[in-house]
DOVEXSE-891171 format. One record per residue (C-alpha): x, y, z; residue number from 1. Coordinates in nm, 3 decimals, m for minus. Example, Ala and Ser with C-alpha at 12.3 -4.5 7.8 and 13.67 -1.06 7.14 Angstrom:
REM DOVEXSE-891171
<atom><px>1.230</px><py>m0.450</py><pz>0.780</pz><num>1</num></atom>
<atom><px>1.367</px><py>m0.106</py><pz>0.714</pz><num>2</num></atom>
END
This chain:
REM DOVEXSE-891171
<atom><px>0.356</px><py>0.372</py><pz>0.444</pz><num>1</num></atom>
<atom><px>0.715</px><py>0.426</py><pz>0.389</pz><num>2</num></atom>
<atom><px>0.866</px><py>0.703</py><pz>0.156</pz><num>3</num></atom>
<atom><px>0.734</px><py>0.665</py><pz>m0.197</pz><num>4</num></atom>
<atom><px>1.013</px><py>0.586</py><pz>m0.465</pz><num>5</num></atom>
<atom><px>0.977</px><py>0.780</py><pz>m0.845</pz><num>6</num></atom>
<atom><px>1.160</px><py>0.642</py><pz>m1.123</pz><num>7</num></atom>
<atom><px>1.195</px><py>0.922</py><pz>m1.364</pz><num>8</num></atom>
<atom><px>1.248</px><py>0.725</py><pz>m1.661</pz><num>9</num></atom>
<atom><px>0.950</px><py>0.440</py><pz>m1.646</pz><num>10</num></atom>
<atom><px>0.704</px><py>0.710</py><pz>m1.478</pz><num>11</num></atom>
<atom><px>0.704</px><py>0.432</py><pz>m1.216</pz><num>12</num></atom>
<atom><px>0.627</px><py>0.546</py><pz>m0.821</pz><num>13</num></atom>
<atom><px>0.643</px><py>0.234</py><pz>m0.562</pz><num>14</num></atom>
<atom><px>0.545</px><py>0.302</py><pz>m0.218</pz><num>15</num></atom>
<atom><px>0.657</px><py>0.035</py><pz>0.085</pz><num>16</num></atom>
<atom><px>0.371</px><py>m0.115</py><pz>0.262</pz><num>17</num></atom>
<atom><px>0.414</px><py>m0.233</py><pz>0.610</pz><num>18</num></atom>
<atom><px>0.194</px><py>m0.478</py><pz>0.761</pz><num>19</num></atom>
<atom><px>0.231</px><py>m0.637</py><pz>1.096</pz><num>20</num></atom>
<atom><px>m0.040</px><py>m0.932</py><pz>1.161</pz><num>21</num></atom>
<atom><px>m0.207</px><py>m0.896</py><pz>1.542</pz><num>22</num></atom>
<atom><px>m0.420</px><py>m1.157</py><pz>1.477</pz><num>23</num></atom>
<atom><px>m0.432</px><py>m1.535</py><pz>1.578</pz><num>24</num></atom>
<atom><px>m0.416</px><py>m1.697</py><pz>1.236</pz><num>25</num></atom>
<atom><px>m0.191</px><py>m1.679</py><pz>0.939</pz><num>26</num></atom>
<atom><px>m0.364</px><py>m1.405</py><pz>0.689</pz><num>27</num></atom>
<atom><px>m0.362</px><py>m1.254</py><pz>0.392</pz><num>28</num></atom>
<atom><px>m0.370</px><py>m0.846</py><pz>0.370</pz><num>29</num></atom>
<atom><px>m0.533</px><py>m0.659</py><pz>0.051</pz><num>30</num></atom>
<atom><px>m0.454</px><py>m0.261</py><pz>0.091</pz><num>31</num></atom>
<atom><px>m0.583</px><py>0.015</py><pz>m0.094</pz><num>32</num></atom>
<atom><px>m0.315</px><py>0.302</py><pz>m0.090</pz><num>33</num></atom>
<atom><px>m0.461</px><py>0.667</py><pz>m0.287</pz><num>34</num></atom>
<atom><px>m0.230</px><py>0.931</py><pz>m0.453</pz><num>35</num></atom>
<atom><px>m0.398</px><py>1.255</py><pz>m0.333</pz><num>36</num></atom>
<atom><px>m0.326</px><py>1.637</py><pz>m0.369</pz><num>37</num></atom>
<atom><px>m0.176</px><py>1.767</py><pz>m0.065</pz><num>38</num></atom>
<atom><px>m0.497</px><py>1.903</py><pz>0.077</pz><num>39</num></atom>
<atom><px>m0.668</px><py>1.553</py><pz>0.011</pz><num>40</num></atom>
<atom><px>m0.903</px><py>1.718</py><pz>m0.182</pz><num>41</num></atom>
<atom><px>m0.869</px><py>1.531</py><pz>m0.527</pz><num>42</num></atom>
<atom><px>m0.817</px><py>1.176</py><pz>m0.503</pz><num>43</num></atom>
<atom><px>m0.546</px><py>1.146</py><pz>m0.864</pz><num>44</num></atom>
<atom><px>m0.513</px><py>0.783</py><pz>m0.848</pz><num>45</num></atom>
<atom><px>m0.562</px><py>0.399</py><pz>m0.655</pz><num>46</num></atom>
<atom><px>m0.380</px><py>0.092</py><pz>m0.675</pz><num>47</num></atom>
<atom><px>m0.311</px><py>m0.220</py><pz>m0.444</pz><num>48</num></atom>
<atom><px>m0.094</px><py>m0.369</py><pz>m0.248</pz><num>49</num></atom>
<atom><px>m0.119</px><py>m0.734</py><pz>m0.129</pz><num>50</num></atom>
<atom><px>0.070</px><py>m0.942</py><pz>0.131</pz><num>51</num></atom>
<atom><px>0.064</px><py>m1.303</py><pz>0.177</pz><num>52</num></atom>
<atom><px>0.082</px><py>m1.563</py><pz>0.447</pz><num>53</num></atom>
<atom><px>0.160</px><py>m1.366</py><pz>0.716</pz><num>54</num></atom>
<atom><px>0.202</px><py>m1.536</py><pz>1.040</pz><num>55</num></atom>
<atom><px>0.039</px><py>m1.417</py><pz>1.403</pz><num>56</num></atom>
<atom><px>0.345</px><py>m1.137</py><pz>1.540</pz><num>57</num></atom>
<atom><px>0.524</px><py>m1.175</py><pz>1.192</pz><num>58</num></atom>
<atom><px>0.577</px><py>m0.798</py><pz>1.002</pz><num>59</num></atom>
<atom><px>0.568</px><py>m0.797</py><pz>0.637</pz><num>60</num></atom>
<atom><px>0.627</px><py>m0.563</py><pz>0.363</pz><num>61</num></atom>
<atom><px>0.547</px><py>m0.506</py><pz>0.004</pz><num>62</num></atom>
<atom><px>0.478</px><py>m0.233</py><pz>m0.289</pz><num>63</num></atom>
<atom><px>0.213</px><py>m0.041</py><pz>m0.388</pz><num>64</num></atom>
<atom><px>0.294</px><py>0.045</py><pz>m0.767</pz><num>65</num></atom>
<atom><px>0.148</px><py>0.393</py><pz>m0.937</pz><num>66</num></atom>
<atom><px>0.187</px><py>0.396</py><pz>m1.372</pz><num>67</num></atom>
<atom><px>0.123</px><py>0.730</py><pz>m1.344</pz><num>68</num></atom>
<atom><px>0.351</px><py>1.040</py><pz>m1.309</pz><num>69</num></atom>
<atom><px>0.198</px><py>1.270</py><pz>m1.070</pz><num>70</num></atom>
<atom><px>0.279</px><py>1.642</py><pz>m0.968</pz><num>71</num></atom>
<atom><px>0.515</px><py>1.766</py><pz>m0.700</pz><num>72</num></atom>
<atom><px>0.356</px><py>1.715</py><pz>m0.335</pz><num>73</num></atom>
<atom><px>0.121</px><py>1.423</py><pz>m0.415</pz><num>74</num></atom>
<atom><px>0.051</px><py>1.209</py><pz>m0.086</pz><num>75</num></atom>
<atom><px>m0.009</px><py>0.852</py><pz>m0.040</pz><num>76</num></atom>
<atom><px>m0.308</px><py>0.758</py><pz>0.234</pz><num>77</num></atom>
<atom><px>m0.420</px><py>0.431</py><pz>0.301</pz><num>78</num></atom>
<atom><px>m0.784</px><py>0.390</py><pz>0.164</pz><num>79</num></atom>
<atom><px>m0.896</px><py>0.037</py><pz>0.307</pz><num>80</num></atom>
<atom><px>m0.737</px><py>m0.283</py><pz>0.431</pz><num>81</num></atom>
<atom><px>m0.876</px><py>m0.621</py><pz>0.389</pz><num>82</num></atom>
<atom><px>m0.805</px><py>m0.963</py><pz>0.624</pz><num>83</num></atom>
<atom><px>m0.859</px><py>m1.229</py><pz>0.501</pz><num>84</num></atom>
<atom><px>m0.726</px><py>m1.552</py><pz>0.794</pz><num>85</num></atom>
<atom><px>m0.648</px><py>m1.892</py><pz>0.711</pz><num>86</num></atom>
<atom><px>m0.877</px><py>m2.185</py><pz>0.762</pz><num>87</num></atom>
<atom><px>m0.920</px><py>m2.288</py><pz>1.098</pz><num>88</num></atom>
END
């Protein structure tokens, strides 16, 4: 994950997602990203981000976007990534 973004006036956080795609086929990537207190112990928020058509060796990037306004230290984990490869 790359360095989340706040902008102070919408409330709006973005965080870059980074995908690179090891596998065979051209595919589709559906990642969970959390916003967590520091110590990971409350889990404040999820949203997704989703990447399309990636070819086999090909890097990608995208957004994860948060509505919410959270409180000084929040982290951003990856929860869960989904594959899914083209036909064939």
């Amino acid at each position: 994950l790359g360095t989340p973004v706040a902008d102070e006036a919408s409330g709006l956080v973005t965080v870059p997602v980074i995908v690179t795609n090891t596998s065979e086929k051209r595919s589709m990537y559906v990642i969970e990203i959390a916003a967590e207190t520091p110590d990971g112990a409350t889990q404040l928020e999820t949203t997704f981000a989703f990447v399309e058509s990636v070819e086999p060796g090909q890097v990608a990037q995208s957004e994860a976007a948060f509505f919410t306004t959270f409180p000084a230290g929040t982290v951003y984990a990856v929860q869960g990534v989904s594959r899914i490869s083209a036909v064939g």
